[in-house]
N, C-alpha and C positions, 0 to 999 in steps of 0.2 A: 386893151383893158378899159372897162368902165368906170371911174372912182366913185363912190356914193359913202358917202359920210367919212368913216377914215379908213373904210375896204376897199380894195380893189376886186371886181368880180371877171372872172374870166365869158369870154366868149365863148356860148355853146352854138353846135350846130344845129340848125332848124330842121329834126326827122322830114322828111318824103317833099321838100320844098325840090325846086327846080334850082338847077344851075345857070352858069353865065359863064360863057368864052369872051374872055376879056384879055387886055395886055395888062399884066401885073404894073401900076405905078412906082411899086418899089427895088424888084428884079428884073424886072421888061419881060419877063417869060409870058409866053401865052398858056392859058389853061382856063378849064371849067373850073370857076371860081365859086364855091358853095354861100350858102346864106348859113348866116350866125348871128344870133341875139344873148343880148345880157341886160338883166333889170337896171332900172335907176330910177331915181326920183324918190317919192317918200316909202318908207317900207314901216310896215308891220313885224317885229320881232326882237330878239333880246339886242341892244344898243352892242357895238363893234362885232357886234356877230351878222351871218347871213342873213339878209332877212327871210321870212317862209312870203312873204309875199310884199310885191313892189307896185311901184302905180304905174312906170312905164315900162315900156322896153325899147332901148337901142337895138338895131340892126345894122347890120355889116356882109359884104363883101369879103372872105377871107381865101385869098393865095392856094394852089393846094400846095405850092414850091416852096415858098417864104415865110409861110402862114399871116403874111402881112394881112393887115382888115382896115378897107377904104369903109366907112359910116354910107350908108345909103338911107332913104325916106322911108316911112312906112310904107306910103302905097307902090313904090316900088318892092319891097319886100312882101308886100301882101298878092301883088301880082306875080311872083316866085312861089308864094307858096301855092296860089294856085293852078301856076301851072305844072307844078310835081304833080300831083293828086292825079 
């Protein structure tokens, strides 16, 4: 989860991104480990509520077994999601 002011916002999956066969860090299992983002930084919207719109986005690595989520780069993520497409 992402905390941004005094919400926690869950990680969603990134539609049509690529995967990654990795060793899970937190169950040791191997699997194609999806890309997921969740906003942070300043937001636009009513105060302790969701924002409708954020300045960044985290990205993550998320388990398909644990559903653990290792944080990854943008441009790592950004090269996932191009090569789903």
């Amino acid at each position: 989860m992402v905390k941004m002011w005094f919400t926690k916002f869950e990680l969603k999956e990134v539609v049509g991104a690529g995967t990654l066969e990795k060793i899970c860090d937190n169950c040791g299992n191997v699997g194609e480990h999806t890309l997921a983002e969740a906003p942070y930084g300043l937001g636009i919207g009513i105060p302790f509520m969701r924002p409708v719109l954020s300045t960044h986005r985290a990205y993550a690595l998320r388990c398909p077994i644990c559903s653990d989520a290792e944080r990854i780069s943008k441009d790592e993520a950004k090269a996932l999601m191009r090569r789903g497409k």
